[in-house]
C-alpha positions in Angstrom: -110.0 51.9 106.1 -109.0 48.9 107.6 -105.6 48.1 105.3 -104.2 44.8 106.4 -106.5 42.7 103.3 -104.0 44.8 100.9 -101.3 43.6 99.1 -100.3 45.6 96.4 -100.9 48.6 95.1 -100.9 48.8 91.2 -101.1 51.8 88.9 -104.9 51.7 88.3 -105.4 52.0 92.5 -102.8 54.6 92.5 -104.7 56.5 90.4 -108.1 55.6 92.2 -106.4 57.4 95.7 -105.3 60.4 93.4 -108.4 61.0 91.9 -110.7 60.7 95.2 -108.2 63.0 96.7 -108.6 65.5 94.1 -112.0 65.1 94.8 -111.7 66.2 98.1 -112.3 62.9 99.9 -109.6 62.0 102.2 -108.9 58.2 103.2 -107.2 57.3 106.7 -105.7 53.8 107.0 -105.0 51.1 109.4 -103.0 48.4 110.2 -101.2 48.6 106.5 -98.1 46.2 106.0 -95.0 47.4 105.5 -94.2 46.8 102.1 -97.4 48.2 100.5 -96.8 51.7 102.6 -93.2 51.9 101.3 -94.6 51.0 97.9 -97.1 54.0 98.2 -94.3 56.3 99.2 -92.1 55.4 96.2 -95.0 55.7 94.2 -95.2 59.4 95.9 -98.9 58.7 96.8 -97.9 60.8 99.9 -98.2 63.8 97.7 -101.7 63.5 97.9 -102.1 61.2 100.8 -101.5 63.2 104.3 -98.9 61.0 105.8 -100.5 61.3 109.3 -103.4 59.2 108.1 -101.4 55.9 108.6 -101.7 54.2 111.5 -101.0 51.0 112.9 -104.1 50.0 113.9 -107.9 51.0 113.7 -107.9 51.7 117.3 -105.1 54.2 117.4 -107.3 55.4 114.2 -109.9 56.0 116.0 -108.2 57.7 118.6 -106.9 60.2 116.7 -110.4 61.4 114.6 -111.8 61.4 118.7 -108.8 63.6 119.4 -109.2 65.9 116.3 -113.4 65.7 116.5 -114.2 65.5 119.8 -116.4 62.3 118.8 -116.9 59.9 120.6 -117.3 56.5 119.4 -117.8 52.7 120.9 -117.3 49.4 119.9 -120.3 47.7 118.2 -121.7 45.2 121.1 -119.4 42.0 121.5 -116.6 43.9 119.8 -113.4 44.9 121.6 -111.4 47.8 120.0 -107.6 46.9 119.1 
């Protein structure tokens, strides 16, 4: 998930990330600011939420499912990967 849009993260999407975790679905973000990571690690989200799926950008995201997978992926035509 592309994270920079965020702000904040409140009580109601804290228990949102629990819940799909419990669920078994398990998010990976990029390019999240600084404050609302530290505010998801005092919130102790990183219980739930691997801490290796933070990273600072989608391309380094990218690189690390194509690392783990073997997949291999491409920017969408007139799209460069950051």
């Amino acid at each position: 998930m592309a994270a920079e849009p965020i702000t904040d993260v409140d009580t109601t999407a804290a228990d949102m990330l629990e819940a799909l975790n419990a669920q078994g679905i398990s998010l990976v973000f990029a390019d999240m600011k600084d404050p609302v990571r530290e505010k998801i690690e005092r919130c102790e989200l990183t219980r739930t939420i691997d801490p290796a799926h933070f990273f600072p950008t989608v391309g380094a995201a990218v690189a690390a499912f194509q690392d783990q997978f073997g997949a291999d992926w491409a920017p969408a035509a007139g799209k460069q990967a950051r």
